[in-house]
N, CA, C and O atoms as a GROMACS GRO file, in nm:
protein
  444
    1UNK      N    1 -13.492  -6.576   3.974
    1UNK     CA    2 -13.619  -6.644   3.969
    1UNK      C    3 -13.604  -6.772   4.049
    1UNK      O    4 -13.506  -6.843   4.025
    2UNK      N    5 -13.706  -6.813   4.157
    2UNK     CA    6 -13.667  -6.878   4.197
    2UNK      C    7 -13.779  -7.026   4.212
    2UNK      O    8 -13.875  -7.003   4.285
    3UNK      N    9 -13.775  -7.137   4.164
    3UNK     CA   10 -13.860  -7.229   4.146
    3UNK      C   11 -13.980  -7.219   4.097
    3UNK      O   12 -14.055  -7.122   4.114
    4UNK      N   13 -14.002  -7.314   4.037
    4UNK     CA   14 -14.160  -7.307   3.952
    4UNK      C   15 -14.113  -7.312   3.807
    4UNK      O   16 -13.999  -7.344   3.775
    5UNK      N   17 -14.192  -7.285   3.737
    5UNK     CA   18 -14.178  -7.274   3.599
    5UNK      C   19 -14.132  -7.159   3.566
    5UNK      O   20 -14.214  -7.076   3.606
    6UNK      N   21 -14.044  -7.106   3.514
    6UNK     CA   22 -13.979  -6.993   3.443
    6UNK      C   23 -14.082  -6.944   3.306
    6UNK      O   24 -14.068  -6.829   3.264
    7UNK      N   25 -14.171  -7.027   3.248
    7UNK     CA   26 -14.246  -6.985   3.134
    7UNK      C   27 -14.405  -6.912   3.142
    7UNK      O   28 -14.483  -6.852   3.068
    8UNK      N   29 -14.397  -6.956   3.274
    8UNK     CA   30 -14.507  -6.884   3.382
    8UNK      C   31 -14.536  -6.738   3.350
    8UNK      O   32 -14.636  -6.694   3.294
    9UNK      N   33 -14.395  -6.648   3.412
    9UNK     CA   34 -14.379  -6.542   3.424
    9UNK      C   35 -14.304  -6.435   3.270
    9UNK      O   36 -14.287  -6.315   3.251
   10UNK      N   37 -14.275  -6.585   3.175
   10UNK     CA   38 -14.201  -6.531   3.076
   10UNK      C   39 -14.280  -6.463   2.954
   10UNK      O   40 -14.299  -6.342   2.953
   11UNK      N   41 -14.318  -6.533   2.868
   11UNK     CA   42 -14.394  -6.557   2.713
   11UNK      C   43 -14.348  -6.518   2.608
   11UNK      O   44 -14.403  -6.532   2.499
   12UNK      N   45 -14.217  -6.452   2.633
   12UNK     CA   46 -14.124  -6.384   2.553
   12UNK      C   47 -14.106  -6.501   2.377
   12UNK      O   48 -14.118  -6.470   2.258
   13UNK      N   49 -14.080  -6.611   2.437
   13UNK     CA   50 -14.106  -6.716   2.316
   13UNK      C   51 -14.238  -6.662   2.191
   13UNK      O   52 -14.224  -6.627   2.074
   14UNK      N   53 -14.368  -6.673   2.279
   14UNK     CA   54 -14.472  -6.622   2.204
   14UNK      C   55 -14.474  -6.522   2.186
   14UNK      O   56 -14.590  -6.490   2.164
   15UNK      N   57 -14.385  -6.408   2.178
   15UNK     CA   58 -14.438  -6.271   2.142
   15UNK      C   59 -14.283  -6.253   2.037
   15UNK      O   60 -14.263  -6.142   1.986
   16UNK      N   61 -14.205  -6.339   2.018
   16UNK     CA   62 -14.112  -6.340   1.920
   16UNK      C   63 -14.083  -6.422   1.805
   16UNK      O   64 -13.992  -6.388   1.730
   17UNK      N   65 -14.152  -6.530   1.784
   17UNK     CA   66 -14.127  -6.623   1.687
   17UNK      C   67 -14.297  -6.641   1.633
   17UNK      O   68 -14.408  -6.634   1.685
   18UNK      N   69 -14.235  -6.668   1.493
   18UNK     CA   70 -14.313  -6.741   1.398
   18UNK      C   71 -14.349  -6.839   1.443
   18UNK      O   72 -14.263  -6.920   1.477
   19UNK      N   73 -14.484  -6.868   1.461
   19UNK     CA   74 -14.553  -6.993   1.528
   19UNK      C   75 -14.576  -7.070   1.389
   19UNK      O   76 -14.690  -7.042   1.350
   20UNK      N   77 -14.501  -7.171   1.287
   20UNK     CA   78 -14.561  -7.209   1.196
   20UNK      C   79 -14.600  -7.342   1.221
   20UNK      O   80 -14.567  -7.401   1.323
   21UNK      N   81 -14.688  -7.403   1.107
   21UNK     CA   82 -14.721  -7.551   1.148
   21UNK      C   83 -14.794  -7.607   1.025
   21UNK      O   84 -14.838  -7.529   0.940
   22UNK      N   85 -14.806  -7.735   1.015
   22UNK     CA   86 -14.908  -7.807   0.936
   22UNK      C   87 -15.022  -7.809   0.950
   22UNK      O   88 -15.068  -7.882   1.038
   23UNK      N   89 -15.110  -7.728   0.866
   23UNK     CA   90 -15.238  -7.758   0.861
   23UNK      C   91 -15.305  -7.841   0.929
   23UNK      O   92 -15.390  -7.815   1.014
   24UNK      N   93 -15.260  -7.973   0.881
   24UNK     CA   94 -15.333  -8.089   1.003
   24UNK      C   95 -15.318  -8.054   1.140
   24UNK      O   96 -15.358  -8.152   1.203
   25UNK      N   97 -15.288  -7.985   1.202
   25UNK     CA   98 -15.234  -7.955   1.350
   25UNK      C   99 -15.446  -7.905   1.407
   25UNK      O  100 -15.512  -7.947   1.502
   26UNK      N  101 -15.476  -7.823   1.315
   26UNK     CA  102 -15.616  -7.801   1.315
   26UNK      C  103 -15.715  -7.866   1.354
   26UNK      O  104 -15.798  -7.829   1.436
   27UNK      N  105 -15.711  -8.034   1.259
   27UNK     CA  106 -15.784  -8.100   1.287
   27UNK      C  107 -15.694  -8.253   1.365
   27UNK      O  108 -15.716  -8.372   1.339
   28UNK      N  109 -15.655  -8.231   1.404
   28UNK     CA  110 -15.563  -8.354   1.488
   28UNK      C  111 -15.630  -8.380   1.667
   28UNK      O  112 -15.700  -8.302   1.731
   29UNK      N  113 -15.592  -8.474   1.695
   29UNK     CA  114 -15.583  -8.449   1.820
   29UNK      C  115 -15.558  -8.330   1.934
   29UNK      O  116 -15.658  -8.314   2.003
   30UNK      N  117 -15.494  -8.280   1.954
   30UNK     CA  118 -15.471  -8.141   2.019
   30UNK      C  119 -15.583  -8.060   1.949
   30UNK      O  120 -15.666  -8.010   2.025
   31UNK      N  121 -15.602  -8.034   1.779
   31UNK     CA  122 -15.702  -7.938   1.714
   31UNK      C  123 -15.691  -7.802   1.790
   31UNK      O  124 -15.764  -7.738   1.865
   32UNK      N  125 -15.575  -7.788   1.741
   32UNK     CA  126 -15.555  -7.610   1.716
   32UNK      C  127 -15.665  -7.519   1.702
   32UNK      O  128 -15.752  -7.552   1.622
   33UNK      N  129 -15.676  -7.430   1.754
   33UNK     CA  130 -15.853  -7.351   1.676
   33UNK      C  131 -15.794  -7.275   1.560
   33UNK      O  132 -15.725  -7.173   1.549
   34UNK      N  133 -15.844  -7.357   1.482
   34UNK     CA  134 -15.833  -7.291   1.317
   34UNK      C  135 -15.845  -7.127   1.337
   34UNK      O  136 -15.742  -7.063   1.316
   35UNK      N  137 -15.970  -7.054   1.378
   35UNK     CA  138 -15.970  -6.927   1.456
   35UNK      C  139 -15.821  -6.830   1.451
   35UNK      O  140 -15.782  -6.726   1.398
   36UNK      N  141 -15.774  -6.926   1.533
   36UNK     CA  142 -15.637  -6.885   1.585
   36UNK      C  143 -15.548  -6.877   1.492
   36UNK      O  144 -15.436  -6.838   1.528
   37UNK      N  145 -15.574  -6.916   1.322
   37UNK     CA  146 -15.449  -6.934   1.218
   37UNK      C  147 -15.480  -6.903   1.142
   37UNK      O  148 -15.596  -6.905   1.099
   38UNK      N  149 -15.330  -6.836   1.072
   38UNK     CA  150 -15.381  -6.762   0.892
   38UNK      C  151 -15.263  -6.879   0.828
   38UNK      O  152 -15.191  -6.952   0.896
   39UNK      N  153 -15.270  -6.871   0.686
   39UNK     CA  154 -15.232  -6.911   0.626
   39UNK      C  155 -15.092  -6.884   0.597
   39UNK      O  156 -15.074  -6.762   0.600
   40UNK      N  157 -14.978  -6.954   0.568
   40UNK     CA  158 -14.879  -6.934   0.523
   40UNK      C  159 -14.817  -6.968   0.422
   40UNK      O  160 -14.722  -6.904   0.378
   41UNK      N  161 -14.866  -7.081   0.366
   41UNK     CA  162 -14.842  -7.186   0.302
   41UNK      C  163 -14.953  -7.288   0.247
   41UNK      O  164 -15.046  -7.343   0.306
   42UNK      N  165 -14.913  -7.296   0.116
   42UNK     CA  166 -15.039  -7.453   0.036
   42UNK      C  167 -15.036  -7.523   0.253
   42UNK      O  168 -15.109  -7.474   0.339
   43UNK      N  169 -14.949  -7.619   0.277
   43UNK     CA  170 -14.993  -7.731   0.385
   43UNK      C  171 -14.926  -7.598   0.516
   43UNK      O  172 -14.899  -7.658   0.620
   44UNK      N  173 -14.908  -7.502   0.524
   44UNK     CA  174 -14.865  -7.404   0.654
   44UNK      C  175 -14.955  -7.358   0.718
   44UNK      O  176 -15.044  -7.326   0.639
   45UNK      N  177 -14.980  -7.338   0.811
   45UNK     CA  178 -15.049  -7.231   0.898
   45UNK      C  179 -14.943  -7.176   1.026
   45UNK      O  180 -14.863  -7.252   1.082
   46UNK      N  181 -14.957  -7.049   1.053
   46UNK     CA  182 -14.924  -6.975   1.141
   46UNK      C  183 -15.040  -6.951   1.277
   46UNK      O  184 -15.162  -6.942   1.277
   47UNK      N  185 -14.955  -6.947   1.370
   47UNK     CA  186 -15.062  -6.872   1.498
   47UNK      C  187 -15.147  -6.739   1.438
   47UNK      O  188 -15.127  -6.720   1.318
   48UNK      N  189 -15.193  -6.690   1.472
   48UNK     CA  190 -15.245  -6.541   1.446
   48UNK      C  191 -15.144  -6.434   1.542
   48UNK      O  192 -15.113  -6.453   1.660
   49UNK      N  193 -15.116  -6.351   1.480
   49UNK     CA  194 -15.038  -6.267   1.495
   49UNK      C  195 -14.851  -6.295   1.530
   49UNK      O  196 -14.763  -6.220   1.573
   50UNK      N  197 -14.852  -6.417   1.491
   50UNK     CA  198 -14.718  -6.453   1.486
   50UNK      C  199 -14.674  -6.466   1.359
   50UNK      O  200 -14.584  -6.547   1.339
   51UNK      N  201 -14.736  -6.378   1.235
   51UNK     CA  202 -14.622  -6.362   1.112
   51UNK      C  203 -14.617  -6.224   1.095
   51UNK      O  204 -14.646  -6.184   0.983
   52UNK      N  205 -14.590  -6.150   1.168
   52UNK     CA  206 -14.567  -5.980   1.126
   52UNK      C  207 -14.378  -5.968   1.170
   52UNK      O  208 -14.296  -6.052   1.206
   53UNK      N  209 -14.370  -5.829   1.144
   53UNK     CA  210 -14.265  -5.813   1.151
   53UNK      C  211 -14.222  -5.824   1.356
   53UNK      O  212 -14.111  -5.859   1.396
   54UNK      N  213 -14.328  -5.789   1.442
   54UNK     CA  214 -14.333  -5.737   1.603
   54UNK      C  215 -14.443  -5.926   1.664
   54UNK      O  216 -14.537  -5.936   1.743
   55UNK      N  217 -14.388  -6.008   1.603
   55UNK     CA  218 -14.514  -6.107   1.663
   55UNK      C  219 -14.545  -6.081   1.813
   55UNK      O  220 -14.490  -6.028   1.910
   56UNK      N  221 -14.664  -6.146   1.783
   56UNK     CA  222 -14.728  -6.143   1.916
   56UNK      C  223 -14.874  -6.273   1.892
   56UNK      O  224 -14.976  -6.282   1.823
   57UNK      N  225 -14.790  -6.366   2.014
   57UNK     CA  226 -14.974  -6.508   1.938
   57UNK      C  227 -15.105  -6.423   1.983
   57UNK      O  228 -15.114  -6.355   2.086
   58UNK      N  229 -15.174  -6.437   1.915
   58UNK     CA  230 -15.325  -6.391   1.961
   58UNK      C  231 -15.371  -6.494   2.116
   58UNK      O  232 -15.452  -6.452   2.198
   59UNK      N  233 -15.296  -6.640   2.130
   59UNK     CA  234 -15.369  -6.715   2.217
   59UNK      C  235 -15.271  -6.667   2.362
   59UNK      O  236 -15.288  -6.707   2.477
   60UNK      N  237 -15.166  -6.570   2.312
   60UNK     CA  238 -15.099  -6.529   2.486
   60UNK      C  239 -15.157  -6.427   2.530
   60UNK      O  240 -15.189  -6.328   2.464
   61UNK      N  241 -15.183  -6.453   2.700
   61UNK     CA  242 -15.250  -6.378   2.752
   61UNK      C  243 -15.129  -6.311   2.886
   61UNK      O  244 -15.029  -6.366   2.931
   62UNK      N  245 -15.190  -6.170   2.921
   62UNK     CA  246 -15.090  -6.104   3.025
   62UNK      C  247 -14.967  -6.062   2.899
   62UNK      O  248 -14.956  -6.061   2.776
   63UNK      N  249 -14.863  -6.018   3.061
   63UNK     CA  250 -14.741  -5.903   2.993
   63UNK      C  251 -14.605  -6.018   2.977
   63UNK      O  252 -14.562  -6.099   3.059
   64UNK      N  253 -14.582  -6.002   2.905
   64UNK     CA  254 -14.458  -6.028   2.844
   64UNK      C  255 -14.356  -6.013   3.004
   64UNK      O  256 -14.344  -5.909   3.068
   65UNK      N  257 -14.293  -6.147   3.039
   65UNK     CA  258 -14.188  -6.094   3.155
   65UNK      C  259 -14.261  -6.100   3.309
   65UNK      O  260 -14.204  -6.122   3.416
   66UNK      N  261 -14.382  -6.077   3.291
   66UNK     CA  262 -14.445  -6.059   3.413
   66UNK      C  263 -14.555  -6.167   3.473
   66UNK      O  264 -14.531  -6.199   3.590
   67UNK      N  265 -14.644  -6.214   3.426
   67UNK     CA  266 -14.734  -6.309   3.430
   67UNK      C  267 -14.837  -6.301   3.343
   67UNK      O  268 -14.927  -6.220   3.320
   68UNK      N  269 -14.783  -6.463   3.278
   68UNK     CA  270 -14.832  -6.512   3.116
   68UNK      C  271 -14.922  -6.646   3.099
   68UNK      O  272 -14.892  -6.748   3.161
   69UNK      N  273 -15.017  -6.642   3.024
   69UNK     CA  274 -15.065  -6.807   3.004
   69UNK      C  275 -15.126  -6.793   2.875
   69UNK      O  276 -15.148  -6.691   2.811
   70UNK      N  277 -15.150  -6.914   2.847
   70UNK     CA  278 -15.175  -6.964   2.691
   70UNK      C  279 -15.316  -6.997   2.721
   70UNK      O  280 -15.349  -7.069   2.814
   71UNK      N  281 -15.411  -6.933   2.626
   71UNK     CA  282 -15.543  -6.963   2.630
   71UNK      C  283 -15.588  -7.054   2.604
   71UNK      O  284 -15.686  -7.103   2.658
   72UNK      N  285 -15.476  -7.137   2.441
   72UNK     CA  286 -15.507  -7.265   2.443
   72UNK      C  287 -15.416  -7.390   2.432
   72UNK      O  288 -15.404  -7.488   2.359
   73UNK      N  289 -15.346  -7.327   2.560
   73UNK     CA  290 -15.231  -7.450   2.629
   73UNK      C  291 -15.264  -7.634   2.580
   73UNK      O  292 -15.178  -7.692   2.514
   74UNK      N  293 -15.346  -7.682   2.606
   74UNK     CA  294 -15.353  -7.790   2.553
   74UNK      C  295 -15.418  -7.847   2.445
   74UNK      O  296 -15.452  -7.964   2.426
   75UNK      N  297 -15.436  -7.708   2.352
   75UNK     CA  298 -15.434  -7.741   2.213
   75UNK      C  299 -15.352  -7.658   2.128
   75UNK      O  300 -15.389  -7.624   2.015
   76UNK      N  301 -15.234  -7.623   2.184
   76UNK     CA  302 -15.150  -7.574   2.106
   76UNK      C  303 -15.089  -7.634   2.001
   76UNK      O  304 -15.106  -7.755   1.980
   77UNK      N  305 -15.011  -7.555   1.922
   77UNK     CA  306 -14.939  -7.638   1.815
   77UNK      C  307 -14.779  -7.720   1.832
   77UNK      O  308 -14.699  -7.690   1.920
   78UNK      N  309 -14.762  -7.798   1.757
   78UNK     CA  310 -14.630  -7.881   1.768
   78UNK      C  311 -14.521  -7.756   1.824
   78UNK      O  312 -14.468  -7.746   1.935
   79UNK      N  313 -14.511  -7.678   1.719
   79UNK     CA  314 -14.384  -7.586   1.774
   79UNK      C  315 -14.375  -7.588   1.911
   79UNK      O  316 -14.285  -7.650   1.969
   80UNK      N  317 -14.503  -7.495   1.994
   80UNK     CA  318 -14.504  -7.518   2.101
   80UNK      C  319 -14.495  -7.592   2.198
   80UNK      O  320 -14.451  -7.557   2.308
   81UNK      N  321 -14.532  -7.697   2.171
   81UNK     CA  322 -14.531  -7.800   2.271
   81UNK      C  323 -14.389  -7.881   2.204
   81UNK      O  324 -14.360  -7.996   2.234
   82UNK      N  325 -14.331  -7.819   2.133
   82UNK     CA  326 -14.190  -7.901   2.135
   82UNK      C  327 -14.062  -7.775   2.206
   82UNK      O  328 -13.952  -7.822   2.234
   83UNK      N  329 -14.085  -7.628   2.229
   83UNK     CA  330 -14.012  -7.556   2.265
   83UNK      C  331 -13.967  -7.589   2.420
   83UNK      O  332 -14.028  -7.633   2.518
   84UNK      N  333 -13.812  -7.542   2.396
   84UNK     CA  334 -13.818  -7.564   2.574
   84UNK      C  335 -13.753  -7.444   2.617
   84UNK      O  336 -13.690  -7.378   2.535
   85UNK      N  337 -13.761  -7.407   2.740
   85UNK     CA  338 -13.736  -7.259   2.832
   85UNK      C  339 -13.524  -7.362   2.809
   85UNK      O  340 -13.487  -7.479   2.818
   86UNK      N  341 -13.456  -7.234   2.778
   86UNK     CA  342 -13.309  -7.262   2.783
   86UNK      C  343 -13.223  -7.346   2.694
   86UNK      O  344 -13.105  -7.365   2.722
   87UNK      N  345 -13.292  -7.407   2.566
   87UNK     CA  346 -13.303  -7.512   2.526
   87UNK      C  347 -13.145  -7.516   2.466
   87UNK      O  348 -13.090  -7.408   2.487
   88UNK      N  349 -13.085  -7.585   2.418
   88UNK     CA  350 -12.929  -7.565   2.331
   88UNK      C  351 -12.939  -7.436   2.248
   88UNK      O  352 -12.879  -7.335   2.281
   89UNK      N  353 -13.004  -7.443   2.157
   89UNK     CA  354 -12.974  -7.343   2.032
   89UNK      C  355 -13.028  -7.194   2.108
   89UNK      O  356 -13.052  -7.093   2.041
   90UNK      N  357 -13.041  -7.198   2.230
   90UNK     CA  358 -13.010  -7.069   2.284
   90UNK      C  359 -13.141  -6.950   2.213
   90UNK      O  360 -13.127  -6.830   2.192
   91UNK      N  361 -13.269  -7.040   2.188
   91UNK     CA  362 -13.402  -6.971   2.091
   91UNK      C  363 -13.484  -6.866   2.214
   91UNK      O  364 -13.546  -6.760   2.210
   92UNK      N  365 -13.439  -6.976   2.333
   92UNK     CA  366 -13.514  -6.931   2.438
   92UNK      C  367 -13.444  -6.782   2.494
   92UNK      O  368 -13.519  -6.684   2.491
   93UNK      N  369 -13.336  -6.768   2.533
   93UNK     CA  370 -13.274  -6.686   2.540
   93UNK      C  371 -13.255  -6.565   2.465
   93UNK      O  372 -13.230  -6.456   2.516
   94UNK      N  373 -13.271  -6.591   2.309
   94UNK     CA  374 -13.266  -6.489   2.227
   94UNK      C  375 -13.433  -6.362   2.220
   94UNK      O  376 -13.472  -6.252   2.181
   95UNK      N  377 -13.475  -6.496   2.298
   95UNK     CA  378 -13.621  -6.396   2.294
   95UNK      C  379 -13.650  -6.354   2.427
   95UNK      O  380 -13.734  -6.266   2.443
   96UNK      N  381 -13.586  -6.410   2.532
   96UNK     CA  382 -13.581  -6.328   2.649
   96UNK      C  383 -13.506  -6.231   2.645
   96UNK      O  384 -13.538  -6.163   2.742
   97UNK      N  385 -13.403  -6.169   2.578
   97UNK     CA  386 -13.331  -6.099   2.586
   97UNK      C  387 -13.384  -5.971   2.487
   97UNK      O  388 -13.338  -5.859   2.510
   98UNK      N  389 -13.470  -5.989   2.390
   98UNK     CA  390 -13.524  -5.922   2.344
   98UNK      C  391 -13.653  -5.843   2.423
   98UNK      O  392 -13.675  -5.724   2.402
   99UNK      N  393 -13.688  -5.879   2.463
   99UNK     CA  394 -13.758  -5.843   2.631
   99UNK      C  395 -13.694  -5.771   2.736
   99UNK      O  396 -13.746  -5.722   2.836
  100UNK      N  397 -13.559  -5.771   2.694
  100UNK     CA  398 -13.484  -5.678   2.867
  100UNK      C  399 -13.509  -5.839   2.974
  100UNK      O  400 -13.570  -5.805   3.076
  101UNK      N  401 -13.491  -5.931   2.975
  101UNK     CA  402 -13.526  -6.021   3.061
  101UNK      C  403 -13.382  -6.096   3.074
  101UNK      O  404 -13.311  -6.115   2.975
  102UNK      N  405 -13.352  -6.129   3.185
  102UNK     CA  406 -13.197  -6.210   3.206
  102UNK      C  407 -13.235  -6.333   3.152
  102UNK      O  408 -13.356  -6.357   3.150
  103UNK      N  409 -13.146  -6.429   3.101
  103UNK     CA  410 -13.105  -6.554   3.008
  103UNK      C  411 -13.147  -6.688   3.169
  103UNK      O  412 -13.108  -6.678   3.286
  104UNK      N  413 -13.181  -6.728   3.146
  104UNK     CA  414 -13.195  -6.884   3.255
  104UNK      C  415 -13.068  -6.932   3.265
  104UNK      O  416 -12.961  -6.886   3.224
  105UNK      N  417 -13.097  -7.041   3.332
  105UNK     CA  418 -12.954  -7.114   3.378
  105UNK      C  419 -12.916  -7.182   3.250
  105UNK      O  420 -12.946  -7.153   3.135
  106UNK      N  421 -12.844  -7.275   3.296
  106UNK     CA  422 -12.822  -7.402   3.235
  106UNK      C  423 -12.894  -7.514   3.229
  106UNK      O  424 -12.860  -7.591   3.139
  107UNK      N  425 -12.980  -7.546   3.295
  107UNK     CA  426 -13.092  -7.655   3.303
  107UNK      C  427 -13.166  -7.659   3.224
  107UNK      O  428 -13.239  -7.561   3.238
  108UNK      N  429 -13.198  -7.723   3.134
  108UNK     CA  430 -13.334  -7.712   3.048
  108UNK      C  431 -13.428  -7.716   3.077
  108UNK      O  432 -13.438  -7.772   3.186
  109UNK      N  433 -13.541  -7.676   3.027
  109UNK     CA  434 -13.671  -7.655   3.132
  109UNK      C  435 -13.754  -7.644   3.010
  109UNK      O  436 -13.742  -7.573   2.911
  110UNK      N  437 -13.885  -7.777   3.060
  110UNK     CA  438 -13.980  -7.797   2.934
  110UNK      C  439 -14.127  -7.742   2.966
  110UNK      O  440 -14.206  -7.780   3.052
  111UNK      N  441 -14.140  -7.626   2.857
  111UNK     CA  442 -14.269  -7.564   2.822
  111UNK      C  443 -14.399  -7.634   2.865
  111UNK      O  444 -14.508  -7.585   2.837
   0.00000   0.00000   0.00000
């Protein structure tokens, strides 16, 4: 892969993890679309379709690996906007790889 954003072409993140969050994330600044969340918890909410056993966010759009975008990129939730493409704990990687997708470099690279 060669320059640009690696999360572009990825989304593997969103189609593997539990998107959870605080309620307030809804009505905050960013304001999540409630729409977009079920319940998990008394103060939890989840993305939509990111608590099954196969997640997948309802707000990713396109193929997994190929070319991806977030419908609502700048009102996403904390998780998201705190994830990074390669990050230490190797989260990024574990879900590219679950994809058939090769692992990134070493560089960290922010979502």
């Amino acid at each position: 892969m060669s320059g640009g954003n690696p999360c572009l072409t990825c989304g593997a993140c969103c189609a593997f993890f539990r998107v959870s969050f605080y309620w307030g994330e809804i009505h905050s600044t960013f304001m999540v679309p409630e729409e977009l969340t079920e319940p998990v918890g008394p103060t939890r909410l989840a993305m939509l379709g990111t608590n099954r056993a196969q997640p997948h966010c309802a707000a990713l759009e396109g193929e997994v690996g190929s070319c991806v975008s977030c419908r609502i990129y700048p009102n996403r939730p904390s998780p998201c906007r705190d994830f990074e493409a390669n990050d230490a704990d190797g989260a990024c990687n574990r879900a590219r790889a679950a994809y058939g997708l090769p692992p990134l470099g070493s560089a960290p690279v922010a979502a």
